[in-house]
Structure formats: C-alpha cells, structure tokens
TORVOFI-85366 format. One record per residue (C-alpha): residue number from 0; residue in three letters; x, y, z. Coordinates in steps of 0.001 Angstrom, whole numbers, plus 524288, in hexadecimal, padded with zeros to 5 digits. Layout:
BEGIN
rec seq->NUM, type->ALA, x->X, y->Y, z->Z
...
END
This chain:
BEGIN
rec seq->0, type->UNK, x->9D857, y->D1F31, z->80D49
rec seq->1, type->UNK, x->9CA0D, y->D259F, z->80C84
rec seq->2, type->UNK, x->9C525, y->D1D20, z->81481
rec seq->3, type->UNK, x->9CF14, y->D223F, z->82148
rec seq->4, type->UNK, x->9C47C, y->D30B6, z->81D4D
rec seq->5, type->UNK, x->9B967, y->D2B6E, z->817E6
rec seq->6, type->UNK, x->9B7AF, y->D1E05, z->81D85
rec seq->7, type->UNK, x->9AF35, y->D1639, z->8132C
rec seq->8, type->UNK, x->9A667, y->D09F9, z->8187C
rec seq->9, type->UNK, x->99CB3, y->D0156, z->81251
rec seq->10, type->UNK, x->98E90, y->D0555, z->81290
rec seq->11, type->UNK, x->989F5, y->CF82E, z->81539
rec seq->12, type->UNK, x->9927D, y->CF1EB, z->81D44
rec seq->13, type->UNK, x->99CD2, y->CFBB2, z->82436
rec seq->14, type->UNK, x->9A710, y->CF5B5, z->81C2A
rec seq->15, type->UNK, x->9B450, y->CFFD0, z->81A4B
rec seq->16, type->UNK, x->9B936, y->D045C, z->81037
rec seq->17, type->UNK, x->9AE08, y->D0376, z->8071C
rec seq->18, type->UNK, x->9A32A, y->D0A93, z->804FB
rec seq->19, type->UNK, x->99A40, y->CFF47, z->80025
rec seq->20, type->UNK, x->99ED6, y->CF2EB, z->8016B
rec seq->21, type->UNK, x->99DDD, y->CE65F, z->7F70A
rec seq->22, type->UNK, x->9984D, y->CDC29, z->80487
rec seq->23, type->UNK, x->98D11, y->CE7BF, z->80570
rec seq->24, type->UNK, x->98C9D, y->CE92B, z->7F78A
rec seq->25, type->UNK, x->988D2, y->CDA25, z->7F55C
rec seq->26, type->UNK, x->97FAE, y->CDC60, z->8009E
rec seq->27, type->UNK, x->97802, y->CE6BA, z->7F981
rec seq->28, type->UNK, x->977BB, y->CE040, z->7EEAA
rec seq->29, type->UNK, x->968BE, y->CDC2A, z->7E983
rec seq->30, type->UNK, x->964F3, y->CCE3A, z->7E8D0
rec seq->31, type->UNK, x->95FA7, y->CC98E, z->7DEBD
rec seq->32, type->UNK, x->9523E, y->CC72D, z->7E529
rec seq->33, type->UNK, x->95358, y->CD652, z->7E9E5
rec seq->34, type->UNK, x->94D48, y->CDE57, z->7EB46
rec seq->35, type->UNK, x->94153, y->CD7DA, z->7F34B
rec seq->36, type->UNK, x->933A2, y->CDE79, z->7F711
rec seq->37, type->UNK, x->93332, y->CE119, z->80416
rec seq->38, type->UNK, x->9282F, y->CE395, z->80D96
rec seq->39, type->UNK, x->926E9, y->CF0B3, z->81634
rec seq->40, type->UNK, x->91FCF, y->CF1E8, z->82178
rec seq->41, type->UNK, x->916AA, y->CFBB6, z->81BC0
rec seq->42, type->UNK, x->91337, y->CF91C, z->80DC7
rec seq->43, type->UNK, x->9166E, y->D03EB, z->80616
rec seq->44, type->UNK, x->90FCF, y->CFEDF, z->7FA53
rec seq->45, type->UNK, x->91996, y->CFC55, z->7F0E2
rec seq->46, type->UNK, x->923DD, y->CF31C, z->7EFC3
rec seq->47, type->UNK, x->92F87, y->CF464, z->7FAA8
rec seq->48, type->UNK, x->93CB1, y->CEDFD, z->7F660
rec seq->49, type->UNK, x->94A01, y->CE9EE, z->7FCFF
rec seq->50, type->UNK, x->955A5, y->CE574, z->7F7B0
rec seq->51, type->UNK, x->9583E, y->CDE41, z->80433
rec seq->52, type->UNK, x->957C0, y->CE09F, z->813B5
rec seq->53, type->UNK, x->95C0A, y->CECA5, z->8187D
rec seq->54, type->UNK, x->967D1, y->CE532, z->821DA
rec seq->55, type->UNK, x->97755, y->CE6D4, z->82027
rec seq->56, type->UNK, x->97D97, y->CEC8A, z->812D7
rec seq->57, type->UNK, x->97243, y->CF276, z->80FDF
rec seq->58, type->UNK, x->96CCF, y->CF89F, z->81AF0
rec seq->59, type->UNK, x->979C8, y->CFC99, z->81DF9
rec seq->60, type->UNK, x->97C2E, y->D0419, z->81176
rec seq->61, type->UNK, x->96E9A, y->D0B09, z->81018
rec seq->62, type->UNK, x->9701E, y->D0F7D, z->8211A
rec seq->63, type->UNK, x->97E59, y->D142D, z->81ABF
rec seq->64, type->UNK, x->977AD, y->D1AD8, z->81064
rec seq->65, type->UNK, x->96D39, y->D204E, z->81949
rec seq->66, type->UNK, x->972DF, y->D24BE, z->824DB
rec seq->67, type->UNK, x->98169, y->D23A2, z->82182
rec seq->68, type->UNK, x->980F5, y->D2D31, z->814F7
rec seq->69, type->UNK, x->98678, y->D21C8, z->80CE6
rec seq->70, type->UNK, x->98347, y->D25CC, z->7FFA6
rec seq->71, type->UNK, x->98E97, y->D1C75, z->7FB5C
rec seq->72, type->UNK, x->9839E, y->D1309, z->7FE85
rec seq->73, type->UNK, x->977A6, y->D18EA, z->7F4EC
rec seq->74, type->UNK, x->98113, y->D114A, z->7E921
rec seq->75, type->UNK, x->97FD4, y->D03D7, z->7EDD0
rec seq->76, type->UNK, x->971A4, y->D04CE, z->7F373
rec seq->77, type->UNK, x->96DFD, y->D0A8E, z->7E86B
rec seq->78, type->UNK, x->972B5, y->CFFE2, z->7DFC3
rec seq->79, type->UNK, x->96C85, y->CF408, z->7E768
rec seq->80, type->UNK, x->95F29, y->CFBCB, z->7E763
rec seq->81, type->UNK, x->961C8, y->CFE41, z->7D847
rec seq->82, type->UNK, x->9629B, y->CEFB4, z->7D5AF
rec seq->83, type->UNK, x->956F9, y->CEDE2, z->7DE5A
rec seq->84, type->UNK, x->94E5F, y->CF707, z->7D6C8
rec seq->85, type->UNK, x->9526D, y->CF138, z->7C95F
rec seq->86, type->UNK, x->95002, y->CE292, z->7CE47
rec seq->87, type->UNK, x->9415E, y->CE841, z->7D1CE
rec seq->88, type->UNK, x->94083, y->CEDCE, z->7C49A
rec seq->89, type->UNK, x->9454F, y->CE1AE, z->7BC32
rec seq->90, type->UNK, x->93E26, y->CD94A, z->7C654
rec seq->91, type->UNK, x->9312D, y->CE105, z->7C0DC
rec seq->92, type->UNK, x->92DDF, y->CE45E, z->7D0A6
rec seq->93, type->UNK, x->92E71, y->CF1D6, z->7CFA9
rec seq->94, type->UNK, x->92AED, y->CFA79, z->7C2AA
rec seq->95, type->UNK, x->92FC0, y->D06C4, z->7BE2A
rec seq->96, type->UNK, x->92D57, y->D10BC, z->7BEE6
rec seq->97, type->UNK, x->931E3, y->D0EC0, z->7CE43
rec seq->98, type->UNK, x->9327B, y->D18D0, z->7D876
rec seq->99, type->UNK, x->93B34, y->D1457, z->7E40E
rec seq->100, type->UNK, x->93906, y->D19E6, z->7F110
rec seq->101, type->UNK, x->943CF, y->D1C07, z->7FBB5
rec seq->102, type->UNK, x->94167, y->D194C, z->80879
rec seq->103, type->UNK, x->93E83, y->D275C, z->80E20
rec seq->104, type->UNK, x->94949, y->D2D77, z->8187C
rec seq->105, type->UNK, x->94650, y->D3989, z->820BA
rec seq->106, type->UNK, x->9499F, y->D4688, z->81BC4
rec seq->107, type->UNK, x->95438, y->D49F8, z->827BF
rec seq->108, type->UNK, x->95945, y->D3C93, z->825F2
rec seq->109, type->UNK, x->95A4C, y->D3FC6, z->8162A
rec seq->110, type->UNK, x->961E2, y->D4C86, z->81A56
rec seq->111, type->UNK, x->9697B, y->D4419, z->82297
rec seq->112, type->UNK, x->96D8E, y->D3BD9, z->817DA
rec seq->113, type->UNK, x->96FB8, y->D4484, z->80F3E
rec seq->114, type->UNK, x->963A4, y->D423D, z->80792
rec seq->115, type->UNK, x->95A75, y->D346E, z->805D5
rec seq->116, type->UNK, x->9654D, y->D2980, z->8030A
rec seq->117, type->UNK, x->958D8, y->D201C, z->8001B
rec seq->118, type->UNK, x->952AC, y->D27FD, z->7F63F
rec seq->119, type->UNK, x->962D9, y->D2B10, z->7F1C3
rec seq->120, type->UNK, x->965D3, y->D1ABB, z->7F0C3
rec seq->121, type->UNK, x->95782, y->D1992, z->7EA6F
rec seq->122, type->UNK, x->959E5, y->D238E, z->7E02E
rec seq->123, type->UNK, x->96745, y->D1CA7, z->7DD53
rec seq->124, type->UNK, x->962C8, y->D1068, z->7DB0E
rec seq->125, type->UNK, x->9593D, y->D145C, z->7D12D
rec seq->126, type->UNK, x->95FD3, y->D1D8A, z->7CA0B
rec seq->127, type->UNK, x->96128, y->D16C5, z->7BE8F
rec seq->128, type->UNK, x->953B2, y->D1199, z->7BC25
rec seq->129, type->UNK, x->94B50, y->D1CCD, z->7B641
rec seq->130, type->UNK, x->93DF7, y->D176E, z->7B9BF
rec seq->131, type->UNK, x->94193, y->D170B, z->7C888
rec seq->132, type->UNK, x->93FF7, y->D23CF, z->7D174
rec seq->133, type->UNK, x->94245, y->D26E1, z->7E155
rec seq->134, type->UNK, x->9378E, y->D2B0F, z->7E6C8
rec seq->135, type->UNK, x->937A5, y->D2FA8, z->7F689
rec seq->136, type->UNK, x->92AD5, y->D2B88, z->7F6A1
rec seq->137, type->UNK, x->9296B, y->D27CB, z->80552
rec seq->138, type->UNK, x->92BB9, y->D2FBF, z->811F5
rec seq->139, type->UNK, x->92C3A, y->D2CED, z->81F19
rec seq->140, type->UNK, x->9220E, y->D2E92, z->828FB
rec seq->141, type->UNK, x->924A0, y->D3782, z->835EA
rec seq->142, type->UNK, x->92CBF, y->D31B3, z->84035
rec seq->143, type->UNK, x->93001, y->D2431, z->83670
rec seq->144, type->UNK, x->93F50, y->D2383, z->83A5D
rec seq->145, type->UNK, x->947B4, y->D24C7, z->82D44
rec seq->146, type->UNK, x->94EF1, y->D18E3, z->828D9
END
C-alpha cells in the first residue's frame, strides 16, 4: 500500500517494490580477487583501488546516491567498500594507520545533495576500524566538471 504514495524502486536496477534488490546485491558483492589496483590517468602518488568497473549495479546505485538523494543506498555501498578495505588490510597492502580520501564534489553540488554522500558512504564503511580516518584531502580545480 506505501508504495501507491511513496513508490519504492531498486537503486541498482529500477526494480519495484524494493529498495535494494538481492540480483544488485550479488552484483555488488566483492570478489574474492577484489579489490584490484587500478591506474589513473594522473598519478596521484599513492595507491588507487576499485572494487570493480564502474558499469550497471554499481554505477547505478552510487548516480542514485549522488544525484537521486538515495541515502537508502550509503548501507549497501558502504558495506562492499567495508569488505574491500579489510581484504587490503589482511592482504598486508595497505597499513594502518589509513586515511581514506573521497573523491571531492563541488560545494553547490554538496548543498545540492544535501551534504558530500562520498565522504558520507566513506565514513560508513570505516566506522568500525579505529585506525582508519576520512580525510577531504583533494579539491577540484576551476572549471573541472563535478562527477
């Protein structure tokens, strides 16, 4: 009956009736060779990660996030990225202390939003390990288009 006022759809895949669905679920889920170094255009210097490409469930759910206000979404992000950050720590690839940095959004667009929901899924995800912080240690230049 909620759903005739408050229509409810998957994040990921447009699904109704749900607000996360179990097909996008599996989708997020980490492999166990995940998460994998990738390599930027620019090197920033440090070690860039991904838990896998940016394409279907998951871009779908972080644009919904983003640019949707789905903060529904921030719980299941944020657990794949959790798992991702403790298979870097037991893997010995990363030490702690750790400082993860979200990818920087534009102030309007963070008004917008109703605030950063990178830096929000990133602070999620790590809120159980002590030795990790969030950092918005990057900005973006003039004129670079927000993502």
């Amino acid at each position: 009956m909620l759903d005739l006022f408050l229509p409810s759809e998957c994040g990921g895949c447009g699904a109704p009736s749900t607000r996360w669905c179990d097909w996008c679920a599996a989708e997020l889920s980490v492999a166990a060779d995940q998460p994998h170094v990738v390599n930027p255009r620019v090197d920033p210097g440090v070690p860039v990660f991904a838990l896998g490409r940016y394409a279907n469930a998951r871009r779908n759910a972080i644009l919904a996030l983003k640019e949707q206000g789905r903060a529904d979404l921030v719980g299941p992000l944020a657990r794949a990225l959790a798992v991702g950050v403790h298979r870097l720590l037991s893997w010995g690839i990363v030490p702690t202390p750790l400082t993860v940095v979200p990818a920087p959004t534009r102030r309007s667009a963070a008004r917008r939003r109703g605030g950063d929901p990178v830096a929000r899924l990133a602070r999620a995800a790590v809120a159980r390990h002590p030795d990790i912080t969030v950092a918005p240690a990057l900005r973006l230049k003039a004129l670079t288009r927000d993502s």
